[in-house]
N, C-alpha and C positions, 0 to 999 in steps of 0.2 A: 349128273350135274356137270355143267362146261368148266373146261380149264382155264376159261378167259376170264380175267377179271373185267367188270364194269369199271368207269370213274367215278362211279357213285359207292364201288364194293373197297374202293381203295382206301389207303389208310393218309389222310389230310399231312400229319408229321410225316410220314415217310418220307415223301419228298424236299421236305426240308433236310433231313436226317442224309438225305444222298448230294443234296447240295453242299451241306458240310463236307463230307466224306471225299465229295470230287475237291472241294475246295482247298482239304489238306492234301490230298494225294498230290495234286498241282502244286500245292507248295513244294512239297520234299520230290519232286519228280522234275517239275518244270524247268524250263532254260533260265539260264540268268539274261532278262534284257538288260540291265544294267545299262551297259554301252549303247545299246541304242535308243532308252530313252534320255542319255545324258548329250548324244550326238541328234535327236529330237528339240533337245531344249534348247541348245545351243542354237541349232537351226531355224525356231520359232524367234528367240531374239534377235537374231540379224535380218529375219523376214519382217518382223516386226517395224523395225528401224527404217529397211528397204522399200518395203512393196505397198505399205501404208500411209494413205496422206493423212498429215496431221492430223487433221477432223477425226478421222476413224481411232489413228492410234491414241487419242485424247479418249474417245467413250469406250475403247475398247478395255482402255486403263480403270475408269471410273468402273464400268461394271463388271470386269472377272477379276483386276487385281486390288480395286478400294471394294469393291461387293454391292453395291450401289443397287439395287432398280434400275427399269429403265424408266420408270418414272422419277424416283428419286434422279437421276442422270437428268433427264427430262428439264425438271426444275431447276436443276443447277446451271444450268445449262441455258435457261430460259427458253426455250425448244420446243415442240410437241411431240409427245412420248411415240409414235410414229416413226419421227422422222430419225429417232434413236434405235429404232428397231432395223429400220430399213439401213441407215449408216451400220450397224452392229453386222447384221446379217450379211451385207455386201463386204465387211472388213477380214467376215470370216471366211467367207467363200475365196479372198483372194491369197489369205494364210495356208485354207486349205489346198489349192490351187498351186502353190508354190511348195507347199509342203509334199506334196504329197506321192513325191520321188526321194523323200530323205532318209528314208527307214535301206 
């Protein structure tokens, strides 16, 4: 008999059971980011302010910090859920873009 297990011979919880296990290990092992996710956030709202024209920082507000849809946005908005996606996705690119020497 082979010493290889199939994925089929595997045990389905296992891998959950190792996902925990890495998950605390990481907790009681890992770095503290602290500082650099509080020097991230800082960094997102002045990019925020800076590198976004209204329009964008207006729907970027409605849908990750009110929760919105981009439909619900969409309507509010009187808009086509489209043109919310497209504004959203280019607002991000340009956070990310700016961001993405701040760490």
């Amino acid at each position: 008999m082979s010493a290889i297990r199939s994925d089929s011979d595997r045990d389905p919880s296992r891998g959950k059971e190792f996902l925990a296990d890495l998950a605390a290990w990481n907790r009681e092992n890992g770095e503290d980011n602290s500082e650099q996710l509080q020097r991230l956030r800082r960094n997102l709202r002045r990019a925020r302010k800076a590198e976004l024209t209204p329009r964008q920082a207006q729907m970027l507000h409605l849908y990750y910090d009110q929760g919105l849809t981009m439909t619900q946005v969409a309507r509010e908005l009187g808009i086509n859920k489209s043109s919310v996606s497209r504004t959203i996705a280019r607002g991000r690119e340009r956070l990310r873009r700016c961001l993405q020497y701040s760490f």
